[in-house]
N, CA, C and O of each residue as an XYZ file, in Angstrom:
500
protein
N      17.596      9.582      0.157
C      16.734     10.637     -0.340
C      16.688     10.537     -1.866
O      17.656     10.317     -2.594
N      15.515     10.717     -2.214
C      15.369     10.803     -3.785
C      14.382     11.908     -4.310
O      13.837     12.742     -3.586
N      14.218     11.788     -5.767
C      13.288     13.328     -6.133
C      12.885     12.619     -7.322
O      13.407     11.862     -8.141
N      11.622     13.213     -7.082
C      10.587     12.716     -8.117
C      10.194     14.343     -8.744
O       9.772     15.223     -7.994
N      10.360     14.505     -9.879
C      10.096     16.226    -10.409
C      11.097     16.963     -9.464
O      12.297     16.747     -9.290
N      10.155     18.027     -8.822
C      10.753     18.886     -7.996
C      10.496     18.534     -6.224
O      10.723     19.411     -5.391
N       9.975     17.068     -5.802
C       9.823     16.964     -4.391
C      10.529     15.871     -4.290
O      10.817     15.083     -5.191
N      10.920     15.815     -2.716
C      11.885     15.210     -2.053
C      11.250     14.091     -1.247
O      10.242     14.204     -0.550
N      11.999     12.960     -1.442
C      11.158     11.781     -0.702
C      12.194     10.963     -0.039
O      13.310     10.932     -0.558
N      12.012     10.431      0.825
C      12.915      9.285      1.697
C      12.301      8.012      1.779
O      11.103      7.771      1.929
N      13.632      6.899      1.619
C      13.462      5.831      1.538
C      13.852      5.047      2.818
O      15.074      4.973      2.938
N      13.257      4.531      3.660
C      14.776      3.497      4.909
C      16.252      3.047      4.307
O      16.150      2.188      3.431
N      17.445      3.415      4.576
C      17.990      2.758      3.701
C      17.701      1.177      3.783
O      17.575      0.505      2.759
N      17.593      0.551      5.275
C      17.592     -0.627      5.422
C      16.653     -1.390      4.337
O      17.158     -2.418      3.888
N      15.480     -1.079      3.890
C      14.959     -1.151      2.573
C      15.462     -1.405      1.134
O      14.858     -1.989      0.235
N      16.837     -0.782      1.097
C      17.458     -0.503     -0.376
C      18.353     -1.571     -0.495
O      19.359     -1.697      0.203
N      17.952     -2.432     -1.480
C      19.423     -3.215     -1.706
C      20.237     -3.205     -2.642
O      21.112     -4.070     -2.691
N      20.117     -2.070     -3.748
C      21.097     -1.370     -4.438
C      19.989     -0.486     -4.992
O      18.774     -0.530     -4.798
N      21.124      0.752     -6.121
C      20.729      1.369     -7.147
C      21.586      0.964     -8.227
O      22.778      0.679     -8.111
N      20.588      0.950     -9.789
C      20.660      1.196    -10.736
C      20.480      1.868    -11.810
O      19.255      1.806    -11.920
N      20.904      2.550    -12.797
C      20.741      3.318    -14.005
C      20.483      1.754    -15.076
O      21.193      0.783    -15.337
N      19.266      2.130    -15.411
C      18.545      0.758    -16.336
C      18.468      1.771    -17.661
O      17.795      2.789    -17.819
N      19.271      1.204    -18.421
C      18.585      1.400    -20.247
C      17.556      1.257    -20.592
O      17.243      0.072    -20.714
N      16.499      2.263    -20.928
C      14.885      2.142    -21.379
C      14.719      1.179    -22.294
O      13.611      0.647    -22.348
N      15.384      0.906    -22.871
C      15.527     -0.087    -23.934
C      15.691     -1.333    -23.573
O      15.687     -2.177    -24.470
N      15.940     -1.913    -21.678
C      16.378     -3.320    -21.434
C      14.900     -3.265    -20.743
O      14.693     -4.339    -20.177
N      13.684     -2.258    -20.593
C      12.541     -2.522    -19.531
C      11.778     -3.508    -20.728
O      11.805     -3.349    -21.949
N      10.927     -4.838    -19.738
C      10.432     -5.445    -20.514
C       8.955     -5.153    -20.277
O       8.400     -4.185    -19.756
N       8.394     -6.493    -20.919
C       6.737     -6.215    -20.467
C       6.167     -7.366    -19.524
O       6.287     -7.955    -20.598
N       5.710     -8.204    -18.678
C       5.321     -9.241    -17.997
C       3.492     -9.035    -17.654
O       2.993     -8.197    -16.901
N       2.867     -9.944    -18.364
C       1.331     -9.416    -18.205
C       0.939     -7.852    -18.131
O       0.153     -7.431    -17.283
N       1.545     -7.049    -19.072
C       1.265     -5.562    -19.346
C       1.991     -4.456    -17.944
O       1.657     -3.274    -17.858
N       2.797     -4.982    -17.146
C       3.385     -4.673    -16.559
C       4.870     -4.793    -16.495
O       5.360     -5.918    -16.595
N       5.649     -3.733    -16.336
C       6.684     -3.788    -16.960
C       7.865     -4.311    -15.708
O       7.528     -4.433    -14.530
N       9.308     -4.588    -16.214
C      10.355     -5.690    -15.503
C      11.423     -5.645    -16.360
O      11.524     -5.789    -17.578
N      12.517     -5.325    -15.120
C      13.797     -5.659    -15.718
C      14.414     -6.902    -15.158
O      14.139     -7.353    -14.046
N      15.228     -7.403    -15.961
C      16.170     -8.633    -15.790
C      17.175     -8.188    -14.979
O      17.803     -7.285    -15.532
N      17.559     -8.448    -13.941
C      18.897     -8.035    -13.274
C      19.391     -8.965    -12.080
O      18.954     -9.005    -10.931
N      20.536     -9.787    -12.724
C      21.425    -10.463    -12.143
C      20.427    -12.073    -11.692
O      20.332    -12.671    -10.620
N      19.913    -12.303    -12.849
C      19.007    -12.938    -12.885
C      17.782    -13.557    -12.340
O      17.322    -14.689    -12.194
N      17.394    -12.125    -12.062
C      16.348    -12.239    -11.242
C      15.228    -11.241    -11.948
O      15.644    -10.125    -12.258
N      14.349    -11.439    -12.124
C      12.762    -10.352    -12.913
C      12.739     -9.748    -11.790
O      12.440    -10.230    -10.697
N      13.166     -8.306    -12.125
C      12.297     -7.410    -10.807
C      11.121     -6.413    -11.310
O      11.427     -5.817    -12.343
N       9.915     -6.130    -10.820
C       8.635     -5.434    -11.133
C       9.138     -4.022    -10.834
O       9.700     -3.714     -9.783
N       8.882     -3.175    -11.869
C       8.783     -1.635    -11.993
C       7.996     -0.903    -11.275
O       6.871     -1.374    -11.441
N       7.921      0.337    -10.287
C       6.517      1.104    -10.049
C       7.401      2.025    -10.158
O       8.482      2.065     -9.570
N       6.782      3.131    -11.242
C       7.008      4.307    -11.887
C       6.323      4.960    -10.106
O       5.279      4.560     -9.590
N       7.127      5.843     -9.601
C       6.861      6.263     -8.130
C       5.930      7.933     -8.364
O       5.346      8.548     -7.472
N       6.043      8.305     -9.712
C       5.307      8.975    -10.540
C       3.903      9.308    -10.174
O       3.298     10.221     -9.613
N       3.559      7.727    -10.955
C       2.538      7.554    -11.502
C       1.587      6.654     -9.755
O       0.377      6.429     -9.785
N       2.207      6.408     -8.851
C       2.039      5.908     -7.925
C       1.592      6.964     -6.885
O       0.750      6.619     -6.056
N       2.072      8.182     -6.862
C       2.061      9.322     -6.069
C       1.373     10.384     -6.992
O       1.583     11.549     -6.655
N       0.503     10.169     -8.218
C      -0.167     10.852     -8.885
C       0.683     12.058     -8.917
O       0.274     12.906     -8.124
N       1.953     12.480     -9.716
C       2.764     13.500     -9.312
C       2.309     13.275    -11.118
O       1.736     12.322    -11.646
N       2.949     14.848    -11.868
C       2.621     14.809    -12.733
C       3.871     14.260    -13.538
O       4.981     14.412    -13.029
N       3.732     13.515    -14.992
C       4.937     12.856    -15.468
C       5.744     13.598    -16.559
O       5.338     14.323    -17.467
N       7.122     13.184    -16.189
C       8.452     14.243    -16.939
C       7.883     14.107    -18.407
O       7.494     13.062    -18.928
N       7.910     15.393    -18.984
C       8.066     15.696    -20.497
C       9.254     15.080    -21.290
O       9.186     14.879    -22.503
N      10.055     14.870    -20.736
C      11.318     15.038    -21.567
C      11.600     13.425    -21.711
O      11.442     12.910    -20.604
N      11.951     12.492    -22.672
C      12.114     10.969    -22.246
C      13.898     11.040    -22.221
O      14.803     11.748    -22.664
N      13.721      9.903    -21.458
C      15.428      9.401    -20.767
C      15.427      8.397    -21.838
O      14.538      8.057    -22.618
N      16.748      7.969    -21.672
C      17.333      7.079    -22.336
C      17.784      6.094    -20.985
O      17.849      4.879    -21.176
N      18.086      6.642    -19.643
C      18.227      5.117    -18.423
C      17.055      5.995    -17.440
O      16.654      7.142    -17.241
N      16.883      4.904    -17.099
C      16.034      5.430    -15.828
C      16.991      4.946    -14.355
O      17.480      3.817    -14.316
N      17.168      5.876    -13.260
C      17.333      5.698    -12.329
C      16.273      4.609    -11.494
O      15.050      4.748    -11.511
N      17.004      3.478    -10.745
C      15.846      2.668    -10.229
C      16.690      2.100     -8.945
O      17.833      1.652     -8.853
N      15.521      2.331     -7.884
C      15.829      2.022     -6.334
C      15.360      0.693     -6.116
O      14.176      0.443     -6.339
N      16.239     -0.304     -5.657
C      15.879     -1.670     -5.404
C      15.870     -1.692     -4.340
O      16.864     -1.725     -3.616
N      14.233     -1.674     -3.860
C      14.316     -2.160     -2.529
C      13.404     -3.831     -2.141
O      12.376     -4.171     -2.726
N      13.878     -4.392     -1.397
C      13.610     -5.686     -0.548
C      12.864     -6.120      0.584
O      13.107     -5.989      1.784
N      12.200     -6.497      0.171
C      11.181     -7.675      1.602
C      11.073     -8.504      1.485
O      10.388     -9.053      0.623
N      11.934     -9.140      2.599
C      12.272    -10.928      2.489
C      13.077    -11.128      1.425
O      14.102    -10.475      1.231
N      12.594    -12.176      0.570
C      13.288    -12.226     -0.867
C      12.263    -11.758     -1.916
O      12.277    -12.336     -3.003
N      11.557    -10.972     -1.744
C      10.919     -9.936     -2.614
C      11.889     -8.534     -3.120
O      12.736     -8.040     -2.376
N      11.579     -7.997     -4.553
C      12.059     -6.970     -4.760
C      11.026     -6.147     -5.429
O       9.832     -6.404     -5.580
N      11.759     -5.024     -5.833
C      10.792     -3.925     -6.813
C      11.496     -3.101     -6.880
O      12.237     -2.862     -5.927
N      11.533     -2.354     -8.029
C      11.967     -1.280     -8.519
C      11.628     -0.332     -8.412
O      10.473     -0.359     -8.837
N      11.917      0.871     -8.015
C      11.339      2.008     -7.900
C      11.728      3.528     -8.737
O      12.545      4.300     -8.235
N      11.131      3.798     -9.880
C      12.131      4.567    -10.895
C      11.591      6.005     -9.941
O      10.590      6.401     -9.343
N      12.985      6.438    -10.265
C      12.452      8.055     -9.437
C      13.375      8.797    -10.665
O      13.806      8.225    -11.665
N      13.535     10.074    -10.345
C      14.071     11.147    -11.373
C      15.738     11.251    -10.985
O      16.628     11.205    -11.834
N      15.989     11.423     -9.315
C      16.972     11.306     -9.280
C      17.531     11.060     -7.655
O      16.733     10.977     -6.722
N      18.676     10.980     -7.514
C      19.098     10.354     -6.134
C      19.821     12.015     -5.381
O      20.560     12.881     -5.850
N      19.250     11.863     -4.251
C      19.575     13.334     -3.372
C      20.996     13.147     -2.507
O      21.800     14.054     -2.290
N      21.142     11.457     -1.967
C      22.520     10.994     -1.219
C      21.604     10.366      0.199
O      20.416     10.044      0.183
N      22.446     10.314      1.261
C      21.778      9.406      2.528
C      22.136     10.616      3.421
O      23.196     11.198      3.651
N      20.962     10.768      3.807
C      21.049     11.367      5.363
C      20.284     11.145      6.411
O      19.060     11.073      6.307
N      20.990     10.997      7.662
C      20.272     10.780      8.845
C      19.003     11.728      9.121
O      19.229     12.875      9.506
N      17.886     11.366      8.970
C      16.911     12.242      9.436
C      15.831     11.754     10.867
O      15.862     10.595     11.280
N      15.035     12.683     11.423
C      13.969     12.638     12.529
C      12.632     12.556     11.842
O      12.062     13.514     11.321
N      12.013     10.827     11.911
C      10.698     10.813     11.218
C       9.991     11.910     12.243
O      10.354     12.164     13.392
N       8.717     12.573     11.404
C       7.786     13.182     12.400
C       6.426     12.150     12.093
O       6.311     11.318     11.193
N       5.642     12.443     12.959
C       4.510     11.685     12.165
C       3.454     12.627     12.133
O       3.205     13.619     12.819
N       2.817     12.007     11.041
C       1.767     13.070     10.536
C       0.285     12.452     10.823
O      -0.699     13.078     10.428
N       0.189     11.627     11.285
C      -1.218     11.226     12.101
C      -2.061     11.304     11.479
O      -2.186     10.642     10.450
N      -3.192     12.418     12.046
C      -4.454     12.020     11.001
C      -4.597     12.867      9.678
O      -5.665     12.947      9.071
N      -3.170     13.635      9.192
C      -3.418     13.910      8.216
C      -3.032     13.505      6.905
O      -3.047     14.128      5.844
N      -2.575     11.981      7.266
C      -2.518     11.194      6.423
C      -2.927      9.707      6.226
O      -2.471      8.908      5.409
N      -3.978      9.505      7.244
C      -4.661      8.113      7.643
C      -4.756      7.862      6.310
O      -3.868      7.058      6.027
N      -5.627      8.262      5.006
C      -5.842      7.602      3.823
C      -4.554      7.268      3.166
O      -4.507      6.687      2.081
N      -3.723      7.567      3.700
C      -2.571      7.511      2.163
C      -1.637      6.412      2.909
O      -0.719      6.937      3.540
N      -1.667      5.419      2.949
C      -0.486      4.162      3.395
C       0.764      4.431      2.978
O       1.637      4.240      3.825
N       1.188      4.908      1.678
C       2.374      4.966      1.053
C       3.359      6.100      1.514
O       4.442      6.316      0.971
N       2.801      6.869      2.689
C       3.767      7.564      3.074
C       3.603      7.198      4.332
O       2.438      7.169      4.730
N       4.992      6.722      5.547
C       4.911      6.755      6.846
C       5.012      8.031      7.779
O       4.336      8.200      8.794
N       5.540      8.516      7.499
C       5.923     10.412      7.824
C       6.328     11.170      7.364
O       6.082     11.304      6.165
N       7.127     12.049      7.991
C       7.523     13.558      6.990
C       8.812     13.679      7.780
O       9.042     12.776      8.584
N       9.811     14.814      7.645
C      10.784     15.095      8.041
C      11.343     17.045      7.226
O      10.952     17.759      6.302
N      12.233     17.097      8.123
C      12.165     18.289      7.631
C      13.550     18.198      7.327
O      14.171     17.395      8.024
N      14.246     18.871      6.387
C      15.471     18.734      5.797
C      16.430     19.784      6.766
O      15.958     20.057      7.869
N      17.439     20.237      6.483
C      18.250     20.871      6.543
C      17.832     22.660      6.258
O      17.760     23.693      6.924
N      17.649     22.251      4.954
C      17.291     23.770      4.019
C      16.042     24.088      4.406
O      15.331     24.699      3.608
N      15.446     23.669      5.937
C      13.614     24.006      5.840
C      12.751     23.457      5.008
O      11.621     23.862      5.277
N      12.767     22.379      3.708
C      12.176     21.980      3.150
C      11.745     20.803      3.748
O      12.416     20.173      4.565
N      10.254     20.387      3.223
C       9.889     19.061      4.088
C       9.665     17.624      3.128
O       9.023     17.357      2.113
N      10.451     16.973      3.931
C       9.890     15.673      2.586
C       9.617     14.511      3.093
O      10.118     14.118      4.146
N       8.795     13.846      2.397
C       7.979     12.765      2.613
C       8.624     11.509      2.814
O       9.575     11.357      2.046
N       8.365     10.313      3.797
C       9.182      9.211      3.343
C       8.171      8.564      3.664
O       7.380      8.691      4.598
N       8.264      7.632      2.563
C       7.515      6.336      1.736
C       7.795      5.335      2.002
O       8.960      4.978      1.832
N       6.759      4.395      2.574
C       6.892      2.972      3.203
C       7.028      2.463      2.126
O       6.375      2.732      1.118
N       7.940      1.633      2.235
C       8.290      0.695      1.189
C       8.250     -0.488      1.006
O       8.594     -1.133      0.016
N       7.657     -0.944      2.346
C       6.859     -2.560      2.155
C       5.666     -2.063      2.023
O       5.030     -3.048      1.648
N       4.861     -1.105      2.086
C       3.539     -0.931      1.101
C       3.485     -0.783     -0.124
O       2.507     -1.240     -0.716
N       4.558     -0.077     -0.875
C       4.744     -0.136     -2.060
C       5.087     -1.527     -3.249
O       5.157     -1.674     -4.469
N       5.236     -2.379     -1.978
C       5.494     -4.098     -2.539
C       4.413     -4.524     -2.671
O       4.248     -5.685     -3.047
């Protein structure tokens, strides 16, 4: 589980092949798109932000939290605001009220009654 502002999103873990806290200062640039170096490998940034048209934090960081997730030997980064922990959840699916939007596979409902979204993450590759 992770949080972007104030909403809650889920990742597969099977998807994740680590987290990192990246120094704003180590993100580079690669054809106007940005990449960090890690463990020598270039991995591509998607601000999950600016991807989910959510509106973007006022305040600037000094690391950004970033979710590495994997397909095949593909990676990407995924900066979110912050990490919620792992929990077992029940996808629901949301059918046709989300045919346009690929980047989310379903919904789930938390614990606390709140509902949050989880995000395919080989679409986001």
């Amino acid at each position: 589980m992770v949080e972007i502002r104030d909403e809650k999103y889920a990742i597969a873990l099977g998807s994740i092949a680590n987290i990192e806290n990246i120094p704003v200062s180590e993100i580079k640039y690669v054809q106007a798109k940005e990449v960090i170096h890690l463990r020598g490998n270039v991995i591509p940034l998607i601000r999950l932000d600016e991807v989910l048209d959510i509106e973007p934090a006022e305040e600037d960081k000094e690391n950004l939290t970033v979710v590495i997730v994997k397909r095949g030997d593909s990676q990407v980064g995924l900066v979110v605001d912050n990490l919620m922990g792992q929990q077992e959840i029940v996808i629901k699916s949301l059918g046709k009220y989300i045919n346009g939007n690929k980047l989310i596979s379903g919904a789930t409902i938390l614990g606390d009654g709140e509902v949050a979204l989880i995000l395919d993450a080989n679409t986001l590759m």
